[in-house]
Structure formats: C-alpha cells, structure tokens
The first five atom37 places (N, CA, C, CB, O) and aatype in JSON, in Angstrom:
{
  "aatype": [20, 20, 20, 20, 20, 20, 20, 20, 20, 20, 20, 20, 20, 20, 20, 20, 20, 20, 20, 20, 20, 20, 20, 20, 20, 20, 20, 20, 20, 20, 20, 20, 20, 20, 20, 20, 20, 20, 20, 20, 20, 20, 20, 20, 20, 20, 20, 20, 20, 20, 20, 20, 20, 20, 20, 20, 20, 20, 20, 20, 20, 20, 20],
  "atom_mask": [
    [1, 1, 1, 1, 1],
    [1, 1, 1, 1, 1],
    [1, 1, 1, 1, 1],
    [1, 1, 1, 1, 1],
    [1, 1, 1, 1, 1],
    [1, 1, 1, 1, 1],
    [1, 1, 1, 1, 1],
    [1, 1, 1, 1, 1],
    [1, 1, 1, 1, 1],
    [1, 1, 1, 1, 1],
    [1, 1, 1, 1, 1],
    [1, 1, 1, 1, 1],
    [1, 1, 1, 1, 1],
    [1, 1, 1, 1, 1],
    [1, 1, 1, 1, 1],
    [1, 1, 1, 1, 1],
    [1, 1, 1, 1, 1],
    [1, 1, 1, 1, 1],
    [1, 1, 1, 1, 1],
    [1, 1, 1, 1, 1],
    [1, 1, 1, 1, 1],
    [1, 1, 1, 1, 1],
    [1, 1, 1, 1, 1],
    [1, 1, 1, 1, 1],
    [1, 1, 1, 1, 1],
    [1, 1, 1, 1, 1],
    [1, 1, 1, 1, 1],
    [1, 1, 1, 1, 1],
    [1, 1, 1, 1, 1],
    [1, 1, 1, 1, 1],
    [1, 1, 1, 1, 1],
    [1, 1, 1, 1, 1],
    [1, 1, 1, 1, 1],
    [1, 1, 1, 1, 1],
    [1, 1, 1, 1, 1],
    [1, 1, 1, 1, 1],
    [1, 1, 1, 1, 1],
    [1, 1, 1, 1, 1],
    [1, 1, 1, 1, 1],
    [1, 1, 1, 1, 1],
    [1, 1, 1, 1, 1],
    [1, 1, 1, 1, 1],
    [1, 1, 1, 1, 1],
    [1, 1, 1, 1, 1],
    [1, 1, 1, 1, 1],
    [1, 1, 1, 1, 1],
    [1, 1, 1, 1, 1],
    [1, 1, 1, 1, 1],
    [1, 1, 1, 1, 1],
    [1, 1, 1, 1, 1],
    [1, 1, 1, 1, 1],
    [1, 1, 1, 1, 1],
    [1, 1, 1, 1, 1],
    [1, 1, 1, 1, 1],
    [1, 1, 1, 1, 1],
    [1, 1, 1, 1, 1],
    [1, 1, 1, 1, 1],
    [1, 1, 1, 1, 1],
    [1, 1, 1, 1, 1],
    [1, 1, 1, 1, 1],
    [1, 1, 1, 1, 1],
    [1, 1, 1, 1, 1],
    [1, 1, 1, 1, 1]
  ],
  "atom_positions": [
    [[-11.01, -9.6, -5.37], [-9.75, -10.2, -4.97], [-10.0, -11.66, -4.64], [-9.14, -9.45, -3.76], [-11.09, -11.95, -4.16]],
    [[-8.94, -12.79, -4.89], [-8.9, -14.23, -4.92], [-9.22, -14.34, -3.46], [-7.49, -14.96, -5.45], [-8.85, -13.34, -2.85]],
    [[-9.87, -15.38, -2.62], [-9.26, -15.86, -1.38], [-8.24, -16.74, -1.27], [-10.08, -16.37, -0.7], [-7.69, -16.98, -0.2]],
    [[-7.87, -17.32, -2.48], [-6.63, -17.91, -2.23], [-5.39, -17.05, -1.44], [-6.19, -18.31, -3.55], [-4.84, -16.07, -1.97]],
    [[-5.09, -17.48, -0.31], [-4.06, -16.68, 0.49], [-2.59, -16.71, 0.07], [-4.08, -17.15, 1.87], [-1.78, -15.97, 0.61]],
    [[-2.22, -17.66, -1.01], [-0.93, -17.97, -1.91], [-1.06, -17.28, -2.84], [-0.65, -19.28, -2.4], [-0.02, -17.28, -3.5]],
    [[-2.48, -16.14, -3.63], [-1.97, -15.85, -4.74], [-1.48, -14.31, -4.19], [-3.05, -16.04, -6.04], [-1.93, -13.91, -3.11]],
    [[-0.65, -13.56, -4.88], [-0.24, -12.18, -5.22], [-1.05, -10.99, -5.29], [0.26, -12.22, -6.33], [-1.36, -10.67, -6.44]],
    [[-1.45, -10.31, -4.44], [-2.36, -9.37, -5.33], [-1.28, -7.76, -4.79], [-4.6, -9.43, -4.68], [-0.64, -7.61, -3.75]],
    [[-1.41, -7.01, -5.7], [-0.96, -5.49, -6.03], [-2.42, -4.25, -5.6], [-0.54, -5.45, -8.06], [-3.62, -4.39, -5.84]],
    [[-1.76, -3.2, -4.95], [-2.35, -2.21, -4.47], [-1.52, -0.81, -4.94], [-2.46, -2.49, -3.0], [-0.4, -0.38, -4.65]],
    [[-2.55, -0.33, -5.73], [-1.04, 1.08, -6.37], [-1.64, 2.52, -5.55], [-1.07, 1.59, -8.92], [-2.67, 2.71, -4.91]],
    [[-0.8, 3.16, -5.8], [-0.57, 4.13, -5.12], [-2.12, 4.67, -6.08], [1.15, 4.87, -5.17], [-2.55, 4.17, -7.12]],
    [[-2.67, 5.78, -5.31], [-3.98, 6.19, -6.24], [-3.81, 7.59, -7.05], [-5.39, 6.37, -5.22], [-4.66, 8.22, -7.68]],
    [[-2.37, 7.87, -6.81], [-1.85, 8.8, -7.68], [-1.05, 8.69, -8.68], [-1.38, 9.48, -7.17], [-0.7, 9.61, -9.42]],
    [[-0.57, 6.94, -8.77], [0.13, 6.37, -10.0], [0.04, 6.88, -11.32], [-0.23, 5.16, -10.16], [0.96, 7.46, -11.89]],
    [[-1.13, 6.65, -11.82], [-1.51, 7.26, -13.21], [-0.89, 8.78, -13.09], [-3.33, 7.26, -13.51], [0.21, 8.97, -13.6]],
    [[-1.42, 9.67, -12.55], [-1.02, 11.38, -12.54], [0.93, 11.43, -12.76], [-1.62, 12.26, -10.49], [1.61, 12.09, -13.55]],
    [[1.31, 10.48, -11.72], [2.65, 10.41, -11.99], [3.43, 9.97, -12.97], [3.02, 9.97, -11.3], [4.56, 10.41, -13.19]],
    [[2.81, 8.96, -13.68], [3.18, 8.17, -14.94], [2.92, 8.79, -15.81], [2.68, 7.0, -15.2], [3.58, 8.42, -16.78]],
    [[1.89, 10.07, -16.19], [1.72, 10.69, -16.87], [2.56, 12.35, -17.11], [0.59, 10.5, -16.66], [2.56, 13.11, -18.07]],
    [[3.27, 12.43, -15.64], [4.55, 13.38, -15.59], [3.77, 14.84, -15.17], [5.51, 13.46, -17.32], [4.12, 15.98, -15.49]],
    [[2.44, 14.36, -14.24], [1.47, 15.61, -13.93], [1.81, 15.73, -12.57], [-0.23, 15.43, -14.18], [1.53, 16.79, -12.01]],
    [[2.51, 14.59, -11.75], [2.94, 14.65, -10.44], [4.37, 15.15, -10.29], [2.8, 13.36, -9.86], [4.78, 15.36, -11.43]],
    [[5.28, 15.44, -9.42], [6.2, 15.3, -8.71], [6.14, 13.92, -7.76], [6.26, 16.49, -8.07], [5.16, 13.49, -7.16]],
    [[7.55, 13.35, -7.82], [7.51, 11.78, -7.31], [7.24, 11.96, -5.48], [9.35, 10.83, -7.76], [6.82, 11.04, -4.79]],
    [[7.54, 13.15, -5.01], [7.72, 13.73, -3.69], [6.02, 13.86, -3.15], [8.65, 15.34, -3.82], [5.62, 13.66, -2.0]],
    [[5.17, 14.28, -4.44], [3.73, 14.01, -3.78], [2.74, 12.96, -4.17], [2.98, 15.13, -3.92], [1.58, 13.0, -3.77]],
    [[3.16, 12.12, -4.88], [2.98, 10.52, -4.51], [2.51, 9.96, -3.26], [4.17, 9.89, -4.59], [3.29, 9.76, -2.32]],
    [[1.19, 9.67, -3.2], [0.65, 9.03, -1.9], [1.23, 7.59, -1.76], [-1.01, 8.97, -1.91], [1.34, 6.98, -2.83]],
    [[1.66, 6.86, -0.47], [1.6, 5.7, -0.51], [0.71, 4.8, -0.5], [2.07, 5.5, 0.03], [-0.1, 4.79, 0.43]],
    [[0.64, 3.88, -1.46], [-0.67, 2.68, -1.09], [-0.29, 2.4, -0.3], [-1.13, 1.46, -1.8], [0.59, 1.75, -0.87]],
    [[0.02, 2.18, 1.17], [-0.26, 1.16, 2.23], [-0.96, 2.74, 3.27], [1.54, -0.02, 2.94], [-2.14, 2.86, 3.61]],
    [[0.07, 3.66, 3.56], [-0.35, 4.5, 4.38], [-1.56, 5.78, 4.08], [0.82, 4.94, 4.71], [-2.41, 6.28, 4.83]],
    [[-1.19, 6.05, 2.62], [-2.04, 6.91, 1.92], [-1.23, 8.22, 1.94], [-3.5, 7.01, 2.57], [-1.67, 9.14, 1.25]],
    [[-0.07, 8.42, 2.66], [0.09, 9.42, 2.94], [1.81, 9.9, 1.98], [-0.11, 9.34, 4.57], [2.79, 9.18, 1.82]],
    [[1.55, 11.74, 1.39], [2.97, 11.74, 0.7], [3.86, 12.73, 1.98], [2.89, 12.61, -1.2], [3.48, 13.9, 2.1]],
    [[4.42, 12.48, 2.42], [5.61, 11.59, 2.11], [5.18, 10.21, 2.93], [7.17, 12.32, 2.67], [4.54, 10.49, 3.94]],
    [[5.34, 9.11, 2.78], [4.78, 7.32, 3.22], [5.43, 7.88, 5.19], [6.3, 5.19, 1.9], [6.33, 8.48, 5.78]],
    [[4.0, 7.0, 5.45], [4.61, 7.31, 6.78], [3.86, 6.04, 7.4], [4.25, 8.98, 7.51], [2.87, 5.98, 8.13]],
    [[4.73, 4.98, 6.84], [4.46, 3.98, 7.37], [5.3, 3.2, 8.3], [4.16, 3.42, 6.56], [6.51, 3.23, 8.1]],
    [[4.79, 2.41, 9.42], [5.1, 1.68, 10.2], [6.75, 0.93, 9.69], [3.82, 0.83, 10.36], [6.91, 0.45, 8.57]],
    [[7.52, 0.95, 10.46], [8.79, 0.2, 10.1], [8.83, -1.2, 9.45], [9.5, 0.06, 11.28], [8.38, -2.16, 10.09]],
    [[9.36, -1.38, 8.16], [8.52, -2.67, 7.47], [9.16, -3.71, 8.07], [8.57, -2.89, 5.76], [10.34, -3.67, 8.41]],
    [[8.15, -4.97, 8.28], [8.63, -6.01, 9.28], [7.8, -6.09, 10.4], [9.99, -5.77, 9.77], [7.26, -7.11, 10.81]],
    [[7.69, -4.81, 10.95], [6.8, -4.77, 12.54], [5.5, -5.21, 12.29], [6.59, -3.18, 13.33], [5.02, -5.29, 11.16]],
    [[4.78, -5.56, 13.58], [3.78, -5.96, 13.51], [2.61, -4.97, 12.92], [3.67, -6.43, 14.64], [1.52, -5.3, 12.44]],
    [[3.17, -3.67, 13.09], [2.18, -2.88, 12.79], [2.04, -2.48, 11.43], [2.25, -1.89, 13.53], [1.11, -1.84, 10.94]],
    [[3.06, -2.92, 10.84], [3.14, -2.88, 9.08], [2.43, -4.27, 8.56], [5.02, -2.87, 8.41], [1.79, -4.28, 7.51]],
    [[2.6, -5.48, 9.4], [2.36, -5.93, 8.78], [0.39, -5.7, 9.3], [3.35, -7.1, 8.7], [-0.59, -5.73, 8.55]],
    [[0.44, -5.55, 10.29], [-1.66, -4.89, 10.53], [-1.88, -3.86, 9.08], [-2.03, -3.26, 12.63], [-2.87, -4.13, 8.39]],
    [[-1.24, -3.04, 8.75], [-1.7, -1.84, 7.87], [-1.73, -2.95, 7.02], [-0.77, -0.34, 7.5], [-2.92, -3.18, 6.82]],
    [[-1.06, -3.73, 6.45], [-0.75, -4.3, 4.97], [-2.01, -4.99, 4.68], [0.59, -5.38, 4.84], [-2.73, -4.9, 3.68]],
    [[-2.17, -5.84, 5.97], [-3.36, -6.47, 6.18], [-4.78, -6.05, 5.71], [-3.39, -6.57, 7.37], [-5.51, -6.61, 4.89]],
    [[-5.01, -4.82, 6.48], [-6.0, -3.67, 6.56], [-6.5, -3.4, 5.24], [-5.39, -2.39, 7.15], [-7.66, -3.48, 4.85]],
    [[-5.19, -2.98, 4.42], [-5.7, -2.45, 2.97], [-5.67, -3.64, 2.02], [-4.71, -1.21, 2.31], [-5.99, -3.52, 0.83]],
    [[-5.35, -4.61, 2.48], [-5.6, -5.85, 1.82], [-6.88, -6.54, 1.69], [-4.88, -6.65, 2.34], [-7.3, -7.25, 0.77]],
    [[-7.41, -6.21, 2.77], [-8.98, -6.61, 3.66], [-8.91, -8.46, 3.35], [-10.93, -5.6, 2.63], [-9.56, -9.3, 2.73]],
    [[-7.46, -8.39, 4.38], [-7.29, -9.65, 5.03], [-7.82, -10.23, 6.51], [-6.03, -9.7, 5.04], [-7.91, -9.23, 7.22]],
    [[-8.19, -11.35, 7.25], [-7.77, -11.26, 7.84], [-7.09, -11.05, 9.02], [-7.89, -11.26, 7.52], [-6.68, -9.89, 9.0]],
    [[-6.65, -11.8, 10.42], [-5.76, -11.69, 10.99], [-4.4, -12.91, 10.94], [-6.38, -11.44, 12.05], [-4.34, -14.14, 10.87]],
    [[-3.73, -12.13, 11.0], [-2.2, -12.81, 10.61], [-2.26, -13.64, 11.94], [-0.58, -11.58, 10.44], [-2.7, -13.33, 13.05]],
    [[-1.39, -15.34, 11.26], [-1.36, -16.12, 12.68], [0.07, -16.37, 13.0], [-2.18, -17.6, 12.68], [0.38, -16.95, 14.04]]
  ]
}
C-alpha cells in the first residue's frame, strides 16, 4: 500500500469472489471493515468507525 495519505486504496470483503461467483448468499457476506456477516460495524462517522477503518487500513492515528 502507497504512503501517500491522498491516494485511494480499496479493501474487499474476503468473501467477494465466492459471491461474485453466485456460491454465496449476499446475507453471508463478511464485511471488510468488521469481518463480520451480518456487518456489525460502528455507526459510520463515529470515532470508532473511523479507528476500525483506520485499523484495517494499517494507518496511523487520525488528527
């Protein structure tokens, strides 16, 4: 991953492929940020979403 902190980077779900391939149900789909199906992530916006985002970004602390 860049250290440029302006560029974009993407994190996919690690069950993407299985689903795109029509071997999943969309309901057991892990989330990339939380890992978890059904997503049981932090309210987006809060500080604590934005810590997880961080986390799996392996950013980092936000200023």
């Amino acid at each position: 991953m860049s250290s440029n902190p302006d560029k974009t980077s993407v994190i996919w779900s690690p069950d993407i492929d299985r689903y795109a391939r029509g071997d999943m149900p969309v309901e057991q789909v892990r989330c990339a940020l939380c890992r978890l199906a059904p997503c049981e992530c932090p309210a987006f916006g809060s500080d604590a979403y934005f810590a997880l985002l961080d986390r799996r970004h392996a950013r980092g602390e936000r200023s």
